[in-house]
N, C-alpha and C positions, 0 to 999 in steps of 0.2 A: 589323389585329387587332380593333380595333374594329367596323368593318365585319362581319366575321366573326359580330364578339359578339353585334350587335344584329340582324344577319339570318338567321342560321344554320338558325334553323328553316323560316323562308320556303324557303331554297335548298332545304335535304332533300325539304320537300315538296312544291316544284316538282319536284325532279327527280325524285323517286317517281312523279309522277302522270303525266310525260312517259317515264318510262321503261317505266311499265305499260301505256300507249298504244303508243307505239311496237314494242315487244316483241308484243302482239298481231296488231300491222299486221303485222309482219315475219314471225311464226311463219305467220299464216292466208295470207301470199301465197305461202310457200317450200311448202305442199304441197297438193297437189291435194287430198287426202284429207281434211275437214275433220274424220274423225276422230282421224287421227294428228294432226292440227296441236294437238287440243284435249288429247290426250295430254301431247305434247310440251311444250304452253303450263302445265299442268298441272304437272308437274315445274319448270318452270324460276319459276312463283312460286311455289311450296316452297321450292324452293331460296334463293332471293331475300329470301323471311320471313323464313326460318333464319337465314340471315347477316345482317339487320338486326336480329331477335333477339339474337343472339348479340354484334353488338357495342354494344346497347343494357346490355344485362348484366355485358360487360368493361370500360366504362369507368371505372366506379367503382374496383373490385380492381386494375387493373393502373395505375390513378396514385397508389391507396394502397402498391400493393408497388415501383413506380416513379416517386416525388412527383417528381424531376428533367424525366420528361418534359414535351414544347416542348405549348401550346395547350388546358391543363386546362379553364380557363373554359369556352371555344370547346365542348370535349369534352363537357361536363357538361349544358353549358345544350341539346346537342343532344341527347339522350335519350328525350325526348320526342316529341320528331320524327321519331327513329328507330322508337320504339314506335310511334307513327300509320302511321307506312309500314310497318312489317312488318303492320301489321291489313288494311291495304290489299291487300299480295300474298295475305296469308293468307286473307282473304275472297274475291278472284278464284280462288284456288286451290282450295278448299271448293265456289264454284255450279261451277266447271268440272270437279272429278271428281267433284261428286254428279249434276250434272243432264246431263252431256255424256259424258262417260267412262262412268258408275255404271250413269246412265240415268233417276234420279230418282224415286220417293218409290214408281211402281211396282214398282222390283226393291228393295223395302226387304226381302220377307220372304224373298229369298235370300241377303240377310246373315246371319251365322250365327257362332258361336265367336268363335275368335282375332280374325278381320276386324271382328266386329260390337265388339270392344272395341276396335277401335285407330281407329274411327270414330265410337264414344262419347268417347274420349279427345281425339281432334282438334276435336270438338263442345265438350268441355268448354272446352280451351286457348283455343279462337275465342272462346266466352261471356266469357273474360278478358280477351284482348285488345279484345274489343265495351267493357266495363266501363271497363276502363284509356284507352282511346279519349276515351270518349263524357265521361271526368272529366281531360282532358287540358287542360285551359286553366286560365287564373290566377285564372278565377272561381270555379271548382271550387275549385280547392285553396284557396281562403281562405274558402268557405263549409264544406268540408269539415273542415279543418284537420287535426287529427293523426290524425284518419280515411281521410285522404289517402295516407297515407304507408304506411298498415294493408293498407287495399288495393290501392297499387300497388307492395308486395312478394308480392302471387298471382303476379308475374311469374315466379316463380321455379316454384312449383309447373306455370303451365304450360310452362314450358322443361322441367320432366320427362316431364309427359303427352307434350310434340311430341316429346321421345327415345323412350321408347317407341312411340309413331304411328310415326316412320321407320321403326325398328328394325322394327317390323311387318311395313309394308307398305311402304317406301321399296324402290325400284328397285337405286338405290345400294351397297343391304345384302343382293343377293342372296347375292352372297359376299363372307362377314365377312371373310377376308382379303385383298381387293383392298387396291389403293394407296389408291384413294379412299375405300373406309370405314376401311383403317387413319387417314387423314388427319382425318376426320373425329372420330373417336375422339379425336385426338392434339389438334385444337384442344380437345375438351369437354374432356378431363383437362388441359388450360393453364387452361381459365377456373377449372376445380375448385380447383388448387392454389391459383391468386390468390385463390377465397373462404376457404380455407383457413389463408390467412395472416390475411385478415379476422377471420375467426372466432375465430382463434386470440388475436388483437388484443382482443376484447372477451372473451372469456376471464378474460385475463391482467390486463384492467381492471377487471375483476370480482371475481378471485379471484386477486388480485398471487401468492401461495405457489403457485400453479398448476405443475408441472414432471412431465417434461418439456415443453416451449411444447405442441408441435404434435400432439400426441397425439392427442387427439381430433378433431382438425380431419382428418389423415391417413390417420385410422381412417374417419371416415366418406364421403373420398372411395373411398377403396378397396373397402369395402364396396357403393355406390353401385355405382361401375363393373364390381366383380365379380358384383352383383346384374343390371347391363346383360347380358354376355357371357352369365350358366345362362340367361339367359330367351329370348336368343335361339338357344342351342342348344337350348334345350329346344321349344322352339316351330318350328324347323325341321325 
């Protein structure tokens, strides 16, 4: 546990940086076409972001809504780490479908509508993760101080922008009701609730007469997610 405690971050991003290597060896030897391979490679560190995202952002809510669970310390003190590595996918993911897939800076003026915001959007989230990166060490945060903590909650705004980015233009979403975008779906509404419960927790520390608890916190995942669903039918 110890071991754990004091290396954790080293391990993540070790393994990030050998898992981002090795995944491109692996994708450019399986095809001949080195355009599909950069496709391919394309998609899979989205995907790979996504999910270091996403449990960079869980770990907080789901040891407040489940304090019992085993390796909190361990969990916490890696967050950081996990945000460095999703910057990592998420930037190889960005040069390979702007400059390899897109085509790069000369087909910019056949961007256009729907496509041209969901690649402003993904531009924004990147600038966040650049931000949250580049102030990720312990010199930062104590030169910083509670300015620290100001700006590494945009985390959260770009977890929306990359929701709507997929929902765009993610492969995955062609059809909203497959298994794997209901899947999808179904983890974002678990993390929702667990901030939910957060939220609702500062609230009710706030404004103890506060009743029903969860009102407001319920109200506006629902709203959130039923704001996801019109926009991608409406955009389809």
């Amino acid at each position: 546990m110890l071991f754990l405690l004091k290396y954790i971050r080293y391990i993540i991003l070790t393994a990030a940086v050998l898992l981002a290597i090795l995944l491109y060896s692996f994708t450019v030897n399986q095809f001949t076409n080195l355009n599909v391979a950069y496709i391919e490679l394309g998609q899979n560190y989205a995907i790979i972001a996504l999910a270091l995202i996403y449990l960079s952002l869980i770990i907080t809510p789901i040891y407040f809504v489940f304090p019992q669970l085993p390796f909190k310390s361990v969990a916490i003190k890696s967050r950081r780490a996990l945000g460095v590595s999703a910057f990592l996918f998420a930037l190889i993911h960005a040069l390979l479908e702007f400059f390899k897939v897109f085509g790069g800076l000369s087909n910019l003026k056949y961007l256009q509508g729907i496509y041209l915001l969901a690649y402003l959007l993904g531009l924004v989230a990147l600038l966040i993760l650049v931000a949250m990166t580049a102030t990720s060490f312990n010199y930062a945060v104590k030169k910083m101080g509670k300015y620290w903590k100001i700006l590494h909650r945009f985390i959260y705004l770009a977890g929306i922008l990359i929701v709507i980015h997929v929902l765009i233009i993610g492969s995955d979403f062609a059809n909203f009701f497959e298994f794997e975008s209901l899947m999808y779906l179904a983890a974002l509404m678990f993390l929702l609730i667990l901030q939910a419960f957060r939220i609702d927790a500062c609230f009710v520390r706030k404004y103890p007469t506060l009743k029903p608890k969860l009102i407001f916190s319920i109200l506006s995942v629902l709203i959130f997610l039923a704001s996801i669903v019109l926009y991608y039918f409406k955009t389809h």
